[in-house]
C-alpha positions as a Markdown table, in Angstrom:
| # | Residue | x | y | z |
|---|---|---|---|---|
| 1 | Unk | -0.3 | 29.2 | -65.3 |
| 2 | Unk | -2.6 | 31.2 | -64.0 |
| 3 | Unk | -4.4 | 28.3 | -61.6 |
| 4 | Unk | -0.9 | 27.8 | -60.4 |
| 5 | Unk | -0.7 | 31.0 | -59.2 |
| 6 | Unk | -4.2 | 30.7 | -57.6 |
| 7 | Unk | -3.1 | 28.1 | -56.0 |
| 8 | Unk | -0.5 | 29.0 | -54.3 |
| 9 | Unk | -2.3 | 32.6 | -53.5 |
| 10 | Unk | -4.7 | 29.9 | -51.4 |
| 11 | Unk | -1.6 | 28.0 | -49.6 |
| 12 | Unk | -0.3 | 31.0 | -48.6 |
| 13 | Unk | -3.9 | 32.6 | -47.4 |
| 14 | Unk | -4.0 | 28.8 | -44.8 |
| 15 | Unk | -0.6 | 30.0 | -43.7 |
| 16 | Unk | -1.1 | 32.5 | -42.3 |
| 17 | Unk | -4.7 | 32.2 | -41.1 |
| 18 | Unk | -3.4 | 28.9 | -39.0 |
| 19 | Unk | -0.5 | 31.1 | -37.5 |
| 20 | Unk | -3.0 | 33.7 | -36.8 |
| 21 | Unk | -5.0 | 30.9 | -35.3 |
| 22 | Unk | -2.2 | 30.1 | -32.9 |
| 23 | Unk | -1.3 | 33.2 | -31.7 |
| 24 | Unk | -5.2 | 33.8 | -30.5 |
| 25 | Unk | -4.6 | 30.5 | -28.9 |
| 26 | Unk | -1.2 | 31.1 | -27.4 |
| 27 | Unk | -2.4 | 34.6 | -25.9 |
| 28 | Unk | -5.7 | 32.5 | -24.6 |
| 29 | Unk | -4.0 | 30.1 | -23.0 |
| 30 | Unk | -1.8 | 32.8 | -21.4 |
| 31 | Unk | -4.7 | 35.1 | -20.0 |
| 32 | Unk | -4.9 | 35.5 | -16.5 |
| 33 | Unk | -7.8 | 33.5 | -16.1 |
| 34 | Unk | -7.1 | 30.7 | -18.0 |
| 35 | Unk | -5.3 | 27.1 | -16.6 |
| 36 | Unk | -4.3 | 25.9 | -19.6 |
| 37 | Unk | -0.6 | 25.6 | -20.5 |
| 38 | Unk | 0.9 | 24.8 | -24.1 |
| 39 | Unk | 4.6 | 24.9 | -22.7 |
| 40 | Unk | 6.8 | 24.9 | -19.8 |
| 41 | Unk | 4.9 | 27.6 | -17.5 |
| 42 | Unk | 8.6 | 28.7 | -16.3 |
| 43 | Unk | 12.4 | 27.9 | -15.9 |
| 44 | Unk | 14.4 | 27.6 | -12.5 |
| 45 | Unk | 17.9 | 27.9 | -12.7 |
| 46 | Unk | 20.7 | 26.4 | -10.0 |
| 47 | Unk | 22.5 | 29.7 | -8.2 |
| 48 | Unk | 25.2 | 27.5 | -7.2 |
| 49 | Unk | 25.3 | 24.6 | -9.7 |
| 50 | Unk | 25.8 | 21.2 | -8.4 |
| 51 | Unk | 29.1 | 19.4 | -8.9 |
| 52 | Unk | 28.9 | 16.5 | -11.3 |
| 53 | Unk | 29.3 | 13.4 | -9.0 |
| 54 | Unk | 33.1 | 12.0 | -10.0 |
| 55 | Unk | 33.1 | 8.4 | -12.3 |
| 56 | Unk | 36.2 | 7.6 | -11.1 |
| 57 | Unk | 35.0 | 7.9 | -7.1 |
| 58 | Unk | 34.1 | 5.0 | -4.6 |
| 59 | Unk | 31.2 | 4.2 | -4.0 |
| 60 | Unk | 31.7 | 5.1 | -0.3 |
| 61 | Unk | 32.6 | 8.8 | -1.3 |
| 62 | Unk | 29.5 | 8.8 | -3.9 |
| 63 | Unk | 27.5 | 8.5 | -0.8 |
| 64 | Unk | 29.2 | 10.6 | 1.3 |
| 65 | Unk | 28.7 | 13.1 | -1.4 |
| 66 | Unk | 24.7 | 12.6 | -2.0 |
| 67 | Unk | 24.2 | 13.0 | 1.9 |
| 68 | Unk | 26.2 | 16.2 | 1.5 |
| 69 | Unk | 24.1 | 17.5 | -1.3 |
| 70 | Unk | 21.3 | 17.0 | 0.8 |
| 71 | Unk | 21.7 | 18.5 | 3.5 |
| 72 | Unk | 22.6 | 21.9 | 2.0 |
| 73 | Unk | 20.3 | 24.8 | 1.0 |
| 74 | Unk | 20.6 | 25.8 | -2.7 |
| 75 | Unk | 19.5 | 28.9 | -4.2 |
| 76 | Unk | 17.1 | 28.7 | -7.1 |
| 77 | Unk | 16.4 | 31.8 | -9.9 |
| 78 | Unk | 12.9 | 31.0 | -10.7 |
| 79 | Unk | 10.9 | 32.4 | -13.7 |
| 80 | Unk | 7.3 | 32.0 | -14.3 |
| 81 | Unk | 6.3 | 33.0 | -17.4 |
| 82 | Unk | 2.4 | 32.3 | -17.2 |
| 83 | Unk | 0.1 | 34.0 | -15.3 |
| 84 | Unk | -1.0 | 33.8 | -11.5 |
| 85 | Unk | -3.9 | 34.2 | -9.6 |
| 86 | Unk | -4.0 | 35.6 | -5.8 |
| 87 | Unk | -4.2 | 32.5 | -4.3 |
| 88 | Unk | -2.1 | 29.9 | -6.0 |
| 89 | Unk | 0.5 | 30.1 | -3.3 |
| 90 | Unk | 0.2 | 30.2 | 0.7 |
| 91 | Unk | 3.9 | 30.4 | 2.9 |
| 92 | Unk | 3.7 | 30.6 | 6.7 |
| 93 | Unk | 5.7 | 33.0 | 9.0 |
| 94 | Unk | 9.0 | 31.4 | 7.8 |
| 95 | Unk | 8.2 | 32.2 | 4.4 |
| 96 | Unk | 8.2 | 28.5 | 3.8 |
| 97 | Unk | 5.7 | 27.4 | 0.8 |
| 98 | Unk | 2.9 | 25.5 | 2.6 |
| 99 | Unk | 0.4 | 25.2 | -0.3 |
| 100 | Unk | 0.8 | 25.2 | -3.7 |
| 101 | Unk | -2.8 | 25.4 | -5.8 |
| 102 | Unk | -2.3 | 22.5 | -8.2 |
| 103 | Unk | -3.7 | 24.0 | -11.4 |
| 104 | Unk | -1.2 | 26.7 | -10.8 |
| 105 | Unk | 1.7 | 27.0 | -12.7 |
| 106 | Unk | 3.9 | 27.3 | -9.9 |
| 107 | Unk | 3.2 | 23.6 | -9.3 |
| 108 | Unk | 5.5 | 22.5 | -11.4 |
| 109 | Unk | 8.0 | 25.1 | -10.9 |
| 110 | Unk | 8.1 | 25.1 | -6.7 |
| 111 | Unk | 8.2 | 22.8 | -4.2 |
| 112 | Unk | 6.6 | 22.2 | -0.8 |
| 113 | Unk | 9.1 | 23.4 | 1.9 |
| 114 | Unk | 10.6 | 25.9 | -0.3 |
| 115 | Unk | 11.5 | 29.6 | 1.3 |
| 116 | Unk | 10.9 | 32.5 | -0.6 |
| 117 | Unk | 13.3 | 34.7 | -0.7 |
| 118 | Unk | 12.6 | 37.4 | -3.3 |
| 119 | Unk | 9.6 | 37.9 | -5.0 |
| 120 | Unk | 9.9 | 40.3 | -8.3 |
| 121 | Unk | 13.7 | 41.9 | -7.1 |
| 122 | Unk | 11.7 | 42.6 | -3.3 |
| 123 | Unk | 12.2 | 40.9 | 0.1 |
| 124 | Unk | 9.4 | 38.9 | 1.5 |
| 125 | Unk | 8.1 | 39.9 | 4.4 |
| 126 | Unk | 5.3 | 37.8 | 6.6 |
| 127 | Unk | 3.6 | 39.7 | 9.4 |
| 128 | Unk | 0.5 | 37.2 | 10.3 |
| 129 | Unk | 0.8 | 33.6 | 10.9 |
| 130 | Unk | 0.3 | 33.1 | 6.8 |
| 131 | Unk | 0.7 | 34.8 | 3.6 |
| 132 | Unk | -0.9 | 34.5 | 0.2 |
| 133 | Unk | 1.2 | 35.0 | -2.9 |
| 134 | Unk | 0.4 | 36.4 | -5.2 |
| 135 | Unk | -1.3 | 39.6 | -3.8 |
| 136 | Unk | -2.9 | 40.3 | -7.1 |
| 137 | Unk | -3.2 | 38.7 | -10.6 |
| 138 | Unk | 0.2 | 39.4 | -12.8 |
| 139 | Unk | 1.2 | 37.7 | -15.7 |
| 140 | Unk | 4.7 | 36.7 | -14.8 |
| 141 | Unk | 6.3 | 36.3 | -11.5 |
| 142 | Unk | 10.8 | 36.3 | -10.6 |
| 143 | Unk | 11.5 | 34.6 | -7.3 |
| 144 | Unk | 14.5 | 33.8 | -5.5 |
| 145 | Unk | 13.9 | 31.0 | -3.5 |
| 146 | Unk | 15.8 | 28.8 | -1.5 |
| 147 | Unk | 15.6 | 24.8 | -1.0 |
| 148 | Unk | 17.4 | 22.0 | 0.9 |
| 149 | Unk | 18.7 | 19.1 | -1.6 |
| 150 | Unk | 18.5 | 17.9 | -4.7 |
| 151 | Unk | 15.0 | 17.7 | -5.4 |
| 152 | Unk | 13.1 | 19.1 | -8.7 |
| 153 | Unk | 9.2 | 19.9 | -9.0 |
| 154 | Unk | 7.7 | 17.7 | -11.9 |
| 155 | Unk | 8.2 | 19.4 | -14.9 |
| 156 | Unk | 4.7 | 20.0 | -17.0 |
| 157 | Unk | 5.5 | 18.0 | -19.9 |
| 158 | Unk | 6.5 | 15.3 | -17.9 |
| 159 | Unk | 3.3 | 15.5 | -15.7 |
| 160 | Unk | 0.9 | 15.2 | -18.6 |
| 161 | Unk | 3.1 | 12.3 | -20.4 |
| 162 | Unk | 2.3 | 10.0 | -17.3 |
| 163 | Unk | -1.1 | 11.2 | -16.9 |
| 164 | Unk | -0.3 | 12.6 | -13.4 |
| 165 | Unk | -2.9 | 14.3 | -11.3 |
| 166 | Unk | -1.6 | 15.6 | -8.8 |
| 167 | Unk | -3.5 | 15.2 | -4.9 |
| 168 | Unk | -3.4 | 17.1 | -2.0 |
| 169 | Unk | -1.7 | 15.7 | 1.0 |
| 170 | Unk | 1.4 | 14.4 | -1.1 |
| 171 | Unk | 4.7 | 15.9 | -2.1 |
| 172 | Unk | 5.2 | 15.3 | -6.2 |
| 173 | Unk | 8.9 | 15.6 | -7.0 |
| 174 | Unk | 11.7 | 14.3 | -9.4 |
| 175 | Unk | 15.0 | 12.6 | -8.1 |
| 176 | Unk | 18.1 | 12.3 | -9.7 |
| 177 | Unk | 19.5 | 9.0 | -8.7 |
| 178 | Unk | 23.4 | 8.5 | -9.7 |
| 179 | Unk | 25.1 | 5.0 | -9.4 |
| 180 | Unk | 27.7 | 3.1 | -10.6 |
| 181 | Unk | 27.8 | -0.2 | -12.1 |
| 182 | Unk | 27.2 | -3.4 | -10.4 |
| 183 | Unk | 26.4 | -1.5 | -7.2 |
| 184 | Unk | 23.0 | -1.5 | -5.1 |
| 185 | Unk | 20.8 | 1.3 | -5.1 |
| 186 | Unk | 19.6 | 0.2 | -2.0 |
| 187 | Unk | 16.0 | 0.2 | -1.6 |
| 188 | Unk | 13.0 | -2.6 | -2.0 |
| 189 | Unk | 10.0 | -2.1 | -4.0 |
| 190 | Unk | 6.8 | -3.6 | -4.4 |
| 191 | Unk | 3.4 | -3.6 | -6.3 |
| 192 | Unk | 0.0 | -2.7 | -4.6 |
| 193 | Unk | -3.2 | -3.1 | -5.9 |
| 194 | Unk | -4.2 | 1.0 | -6.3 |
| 195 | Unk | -1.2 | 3.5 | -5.8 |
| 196 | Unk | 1.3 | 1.5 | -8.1 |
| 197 | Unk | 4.5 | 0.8 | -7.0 |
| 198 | Unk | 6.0 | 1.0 | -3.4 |
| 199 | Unk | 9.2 | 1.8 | -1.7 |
| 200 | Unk | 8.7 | -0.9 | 1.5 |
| 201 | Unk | 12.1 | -0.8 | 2.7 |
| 202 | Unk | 15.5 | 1.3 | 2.1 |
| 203 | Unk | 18.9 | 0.1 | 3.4 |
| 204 | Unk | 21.0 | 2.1 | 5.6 |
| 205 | Unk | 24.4 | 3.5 | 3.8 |
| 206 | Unk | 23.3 | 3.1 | 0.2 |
| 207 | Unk | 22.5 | 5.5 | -2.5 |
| 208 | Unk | 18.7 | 4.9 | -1.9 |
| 209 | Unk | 18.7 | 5.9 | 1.9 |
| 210 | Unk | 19.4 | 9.6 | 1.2 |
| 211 | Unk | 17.4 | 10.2 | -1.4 |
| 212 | Unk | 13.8 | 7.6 | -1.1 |
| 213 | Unk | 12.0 | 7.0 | 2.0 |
| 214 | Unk | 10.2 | 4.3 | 3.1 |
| 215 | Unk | 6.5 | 4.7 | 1.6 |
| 216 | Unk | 7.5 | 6.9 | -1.6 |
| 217 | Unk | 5.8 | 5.8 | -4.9 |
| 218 | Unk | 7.8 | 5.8 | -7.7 |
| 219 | Unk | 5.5 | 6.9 | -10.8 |
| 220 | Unk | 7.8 | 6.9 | -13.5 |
| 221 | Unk | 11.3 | 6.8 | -14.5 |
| 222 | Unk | 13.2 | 8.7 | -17.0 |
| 223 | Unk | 9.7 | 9.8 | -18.3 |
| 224 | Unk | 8.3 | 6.1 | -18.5 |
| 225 | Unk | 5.6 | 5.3 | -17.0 |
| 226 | Unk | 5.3 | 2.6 | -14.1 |
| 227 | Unk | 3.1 | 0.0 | -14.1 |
| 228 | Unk | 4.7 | -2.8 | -11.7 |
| 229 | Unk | 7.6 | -3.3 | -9.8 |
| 230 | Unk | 8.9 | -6.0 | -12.3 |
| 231 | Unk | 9.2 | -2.9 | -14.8 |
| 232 | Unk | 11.1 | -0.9 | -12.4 |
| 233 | Unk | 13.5 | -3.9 | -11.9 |
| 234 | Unk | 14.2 | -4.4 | -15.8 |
| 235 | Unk | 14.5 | -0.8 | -16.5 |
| 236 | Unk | 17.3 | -0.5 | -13.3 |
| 237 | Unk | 18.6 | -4.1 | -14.5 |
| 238 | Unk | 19.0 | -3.6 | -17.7 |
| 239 | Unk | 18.1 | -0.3 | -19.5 |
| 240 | Unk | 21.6 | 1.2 | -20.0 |
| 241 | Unk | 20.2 | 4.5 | -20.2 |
| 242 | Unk | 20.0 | 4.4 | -16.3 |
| 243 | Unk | 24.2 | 4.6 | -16.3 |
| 244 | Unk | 25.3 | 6.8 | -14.7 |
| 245 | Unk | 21.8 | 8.2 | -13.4 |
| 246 | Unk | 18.8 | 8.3 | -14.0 |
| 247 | Unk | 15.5 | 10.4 | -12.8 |
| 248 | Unk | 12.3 | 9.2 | -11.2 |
| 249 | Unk | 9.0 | 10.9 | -10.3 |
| 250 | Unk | 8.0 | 10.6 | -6.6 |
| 251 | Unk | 4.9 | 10.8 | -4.7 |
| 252 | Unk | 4.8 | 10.5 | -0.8 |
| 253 | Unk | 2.6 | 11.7 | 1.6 |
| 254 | Unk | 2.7 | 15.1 | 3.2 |
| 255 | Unk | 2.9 | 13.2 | 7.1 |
| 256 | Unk | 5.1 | 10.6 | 8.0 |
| 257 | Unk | 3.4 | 8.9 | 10.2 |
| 258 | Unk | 0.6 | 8.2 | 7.5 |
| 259 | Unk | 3.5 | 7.1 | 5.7 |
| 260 | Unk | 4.9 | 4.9 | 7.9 |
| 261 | Unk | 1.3 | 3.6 | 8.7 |
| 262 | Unk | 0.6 | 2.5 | 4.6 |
| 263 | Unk | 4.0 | 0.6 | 5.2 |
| 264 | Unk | 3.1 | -1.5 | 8.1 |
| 265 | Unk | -0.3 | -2.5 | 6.9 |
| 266 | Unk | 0.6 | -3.9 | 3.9 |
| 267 | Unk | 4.1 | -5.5 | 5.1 |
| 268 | Unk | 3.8 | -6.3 | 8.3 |
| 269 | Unk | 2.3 | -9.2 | 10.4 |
| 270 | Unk | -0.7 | -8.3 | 12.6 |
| 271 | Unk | 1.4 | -9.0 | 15.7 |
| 272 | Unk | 2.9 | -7.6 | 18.7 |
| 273 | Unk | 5.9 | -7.8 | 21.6 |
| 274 | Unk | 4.8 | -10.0 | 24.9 |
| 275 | Unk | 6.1 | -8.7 | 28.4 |
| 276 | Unk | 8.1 | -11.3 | 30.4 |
| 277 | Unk | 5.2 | -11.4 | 33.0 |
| 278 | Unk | 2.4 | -11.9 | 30.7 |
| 279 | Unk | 4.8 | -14.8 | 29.2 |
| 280 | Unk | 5.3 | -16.7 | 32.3 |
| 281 | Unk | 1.6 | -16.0 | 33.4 |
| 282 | Unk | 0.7 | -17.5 | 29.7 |
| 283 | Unk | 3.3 | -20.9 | 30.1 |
| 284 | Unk | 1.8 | -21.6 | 33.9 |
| 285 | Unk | -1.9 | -21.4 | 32.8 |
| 286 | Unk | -0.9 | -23.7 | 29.5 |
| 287 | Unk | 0.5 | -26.1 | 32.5 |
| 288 | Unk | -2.2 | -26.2 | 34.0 |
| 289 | Unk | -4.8 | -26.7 | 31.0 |
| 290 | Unk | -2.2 | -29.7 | 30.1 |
| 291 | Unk | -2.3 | -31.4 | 33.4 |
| 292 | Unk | -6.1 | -30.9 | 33.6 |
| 293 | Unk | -6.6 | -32.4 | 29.9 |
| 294 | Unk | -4.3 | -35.8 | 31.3 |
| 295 | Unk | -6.4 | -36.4 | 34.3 |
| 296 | Unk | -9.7 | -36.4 | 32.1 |
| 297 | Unk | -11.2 | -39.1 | 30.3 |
| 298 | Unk | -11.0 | -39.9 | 26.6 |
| 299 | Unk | -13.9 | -38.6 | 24.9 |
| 300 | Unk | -16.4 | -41.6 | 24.0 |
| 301 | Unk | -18.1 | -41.3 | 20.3 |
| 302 | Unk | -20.8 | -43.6 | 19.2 |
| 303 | Unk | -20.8 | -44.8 | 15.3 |
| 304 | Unk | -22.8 | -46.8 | 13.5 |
| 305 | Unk | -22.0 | -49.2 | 10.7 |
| 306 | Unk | -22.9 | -48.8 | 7.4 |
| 307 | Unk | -26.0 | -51.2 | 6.8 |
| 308 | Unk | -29.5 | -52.1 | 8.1 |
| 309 | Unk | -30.8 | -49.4 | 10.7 |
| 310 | Unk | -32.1 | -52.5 | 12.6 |
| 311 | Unk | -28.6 | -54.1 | 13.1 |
| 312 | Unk | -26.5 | -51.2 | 13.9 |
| 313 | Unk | -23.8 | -51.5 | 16.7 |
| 314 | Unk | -21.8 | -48.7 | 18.5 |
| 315 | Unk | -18.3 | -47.9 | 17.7 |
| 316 | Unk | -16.0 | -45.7 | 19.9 |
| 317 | Unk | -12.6 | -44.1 | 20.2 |
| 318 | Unk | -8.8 | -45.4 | 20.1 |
| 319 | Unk | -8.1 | -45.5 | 24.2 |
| 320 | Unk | -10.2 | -48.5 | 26.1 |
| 321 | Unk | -11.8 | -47.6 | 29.0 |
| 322 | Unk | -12.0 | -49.6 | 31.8 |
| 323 | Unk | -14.7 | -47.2 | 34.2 |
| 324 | Unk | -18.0 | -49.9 | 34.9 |
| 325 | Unk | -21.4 | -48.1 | 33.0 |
| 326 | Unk | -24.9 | -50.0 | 34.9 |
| 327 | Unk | -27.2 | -51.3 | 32.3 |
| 328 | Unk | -31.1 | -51.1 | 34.2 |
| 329 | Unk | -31.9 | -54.9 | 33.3 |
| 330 | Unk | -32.8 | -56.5 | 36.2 |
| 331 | Unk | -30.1 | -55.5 | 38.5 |
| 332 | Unk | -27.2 | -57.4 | 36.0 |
| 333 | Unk | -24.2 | -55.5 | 36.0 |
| 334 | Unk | -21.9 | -55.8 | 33.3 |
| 335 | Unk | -18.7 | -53.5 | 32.0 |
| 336 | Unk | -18.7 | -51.7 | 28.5 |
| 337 | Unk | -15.5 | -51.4 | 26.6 |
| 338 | Unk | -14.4 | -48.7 | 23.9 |
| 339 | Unk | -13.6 | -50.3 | 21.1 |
| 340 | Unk | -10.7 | -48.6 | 18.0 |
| 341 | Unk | -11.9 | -47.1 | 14.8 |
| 342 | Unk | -9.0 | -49.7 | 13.5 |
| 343 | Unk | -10.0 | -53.0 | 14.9 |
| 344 | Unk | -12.0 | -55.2 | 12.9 |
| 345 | Unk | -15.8 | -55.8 | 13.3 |
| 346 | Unk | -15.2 | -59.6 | 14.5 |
| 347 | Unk | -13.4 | -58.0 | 17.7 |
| 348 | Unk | -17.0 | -56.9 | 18.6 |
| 349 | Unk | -17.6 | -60.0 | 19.6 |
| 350 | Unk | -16.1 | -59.6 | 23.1 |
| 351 | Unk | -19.0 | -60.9 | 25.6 |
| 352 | Unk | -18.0 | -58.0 | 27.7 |
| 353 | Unk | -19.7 | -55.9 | 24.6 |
| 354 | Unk | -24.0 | -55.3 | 24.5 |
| 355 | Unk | -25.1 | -54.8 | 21.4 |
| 356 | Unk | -28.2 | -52.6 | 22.3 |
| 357 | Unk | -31.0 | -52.6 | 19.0 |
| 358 | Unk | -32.1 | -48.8 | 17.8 |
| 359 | Unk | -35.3 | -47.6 | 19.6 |
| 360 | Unk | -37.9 | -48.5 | 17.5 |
| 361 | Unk | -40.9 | -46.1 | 16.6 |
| 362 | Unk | -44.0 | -46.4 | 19.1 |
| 363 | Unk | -47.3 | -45.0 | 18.4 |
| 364 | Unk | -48.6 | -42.5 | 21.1 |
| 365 | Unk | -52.4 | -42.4 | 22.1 |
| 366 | Unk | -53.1 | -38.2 | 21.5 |
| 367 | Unk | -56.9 | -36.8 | 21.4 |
| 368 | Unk | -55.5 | -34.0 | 18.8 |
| 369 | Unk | -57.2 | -34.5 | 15.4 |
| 370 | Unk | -54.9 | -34.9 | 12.5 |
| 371 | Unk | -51.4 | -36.2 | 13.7 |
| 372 | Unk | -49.3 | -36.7 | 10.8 |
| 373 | Unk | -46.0 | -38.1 | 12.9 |
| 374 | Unk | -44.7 | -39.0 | 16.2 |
| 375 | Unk | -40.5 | -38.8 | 17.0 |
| 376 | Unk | -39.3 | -41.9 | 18.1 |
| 377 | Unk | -39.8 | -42.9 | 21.7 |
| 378 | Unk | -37.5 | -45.5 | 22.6 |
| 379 | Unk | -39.0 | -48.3 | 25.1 |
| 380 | Unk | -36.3 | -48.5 | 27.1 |
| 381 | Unk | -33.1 | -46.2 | 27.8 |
| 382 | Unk | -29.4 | -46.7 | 28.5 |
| 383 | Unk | -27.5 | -44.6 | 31.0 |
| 384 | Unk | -25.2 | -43.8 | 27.9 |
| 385 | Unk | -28.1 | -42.8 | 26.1 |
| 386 | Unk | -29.2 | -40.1 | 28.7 |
């Protein structure tokens, strides 16, 4: 009985010593120098909620009503329950966030382009060109803020399940995509061999073109990570937990031209528009090179047969030529033909054909000591030979 009772004295004594031991943690992880975070850093709360998109709507009017939703400027309560550093947020003259320190835990609570409009119940005011936020270390931070559409920063649970770090000199966000059944999204996608998979092309009037652009990466969706573009197309294919929407994490680069740069090198064909001009300057010198080529002769080869060096005969090319070649042998003049690659080797028996023996070796008088070998001088030349 009484090692019962000892027992469960002990039980009790772990208990509380591993509660105690995560409430040191919890108020470590919350101190103002510290990055780490065990939750959600914050919550951020629609002002003016957004209208569930009707079921029973076109498709037409679904569209109409994402470009709508796009292009209006929501306010956002935002609560951030974990604690700041001066520093972790910079917003120009507009008070429009411009940089966002990414072990902050604002990251994943604002967004890039965001205006602050209150910051702990107080306007915000910017005299210089820039202002950092906040202007001293506090452990919680209210802002009213005010965004255009219906984008989301990545939550932080959601970050660390797909592993993301997240780079300067890209947006990170999360899109809610609705559709409908048996309707395009409207976009393209592709794999590359470092960033994952690519957005290459978006089609105009579609659910895709007001909400992707062309260059985004799409890094997960619905919380699972991407690997390949033939995962993306299975989960939109077929995963019914996609209907009626689904959510995907996107990264895309801060300037569009870079974006639009990535796109074209990996896409597109390494060419370029011609002028009329230079066309018609290109078509009369290709005239010219092919009227040139027709007035020259056929190129002559010379072959040997397989067999003894010793009894070797010259072959040559398809086209005969008829043009007179002066063999230096005692003034006799004589005519050399071409002969096909095709005909047989009895045709060579033409008498307008010489068969003209290899140039034997020839020794060669020298006073240098030590010759080991001469090159072959032949006794006599040919004027096809030279």
């Amino acid at each position: 009985m009484l090692s019962n009772i000892k027992k469960l004295r002990k039980g009790k004594k772990k208990d509380k010593d591993k509660k105690k031991n995560e409430v040191k943690r919890r108020k470590k992880a919350h101190s103002v120098g510290s990055v780490v975070i065990l939750n959600e850093p914050g919550s951020i709360k629609e002002m003016v909620l957004f209208q569930d998109n009707n079921k029973s709507s076109g498709y037409d009017e679904l569209i109409e009503k994402i470009k709508e939703e796009n292009e209006k400027m929501y306010l956002y309560s935002v609560k951030c329950n974990s604690p700041c550093n001066p520093g972790d947020l910079i917003i120009d003259k507009s008070k429009t966030v411009t940089f966002i320190f990414k072990r902050s835990p604002l990251i994943n609570l604002l967004l890039y382009q965001d205006e602050i409009v209150h910051l702990n119940g107080k306007n915000v005011d910017v005299d210089d060109e820039e202002c950092v936020l906040p202007v001293e270390p506090c452990q919680r931070l209210d802002l009213v803020i005010r965004r255009r559409g219906r984008s989301m920063a990545v939550p932080y649970i959601r970050q660390t399940n797909i592993n993301l770090d997240m780079e300067y000199g890209y947006y990170y966000f999360v899109v809610n995509v609705p559709r409908m059944q048996n309707l395009p999204i409207g976009m393209e996608f592709h794999n590359t061999q470092e960033d994952g998979v690519i957005i290459h092309n978006v089609i105009r009037d579609t659910i895709a073109y007001y909400l992707f652009s062309q260059g985004d990466y799409i890094l997960d969706i619905n919380g699972i990570p991407i690997n390949s573009a033939q995962e993306v197309f299975q989960m939109i294919l077929e995963d019914q937990t996609t209907f009626p929407k689904f959510s995907c994490v996107i990264k895309r680069a801060c300037s569009r031209p870079t974006q639009i740069k990535v796109v074209r090198t990996l896409f597109e064909s390494p060419t370029f528009p011609l002028g009329d001009d230079l066309i018609n300057i290109i078509k009369s010198e290709e005239k010219k090179i092919l009227s040139n080529d027709g007035r020259k002769k056929k190129v002559r080869t010379v072959l040997k047969f397989p067999g003894s060096i010793q009894n070797s005969t010259f072959q040559t090319c398809n086209n005969i030529s008829t043009s007179p070649i002066n063999l230096p042998k005692k003034n006799e003049r004589s005519k050399y033909y071409c002969i096909s690659l095709r005909s047989n080797r009895s045709k060579i028996s033409n008498n307008n054909v010489r068969i003209i023996d290899v140039p034997k070796t020839k020794e060669i008088g020298s006073d240098i000591d030590n010759i080991i070998f001469t090159n072959p001088v032949p006794q006599k030349t040919t004027s096809f030979e030279q």
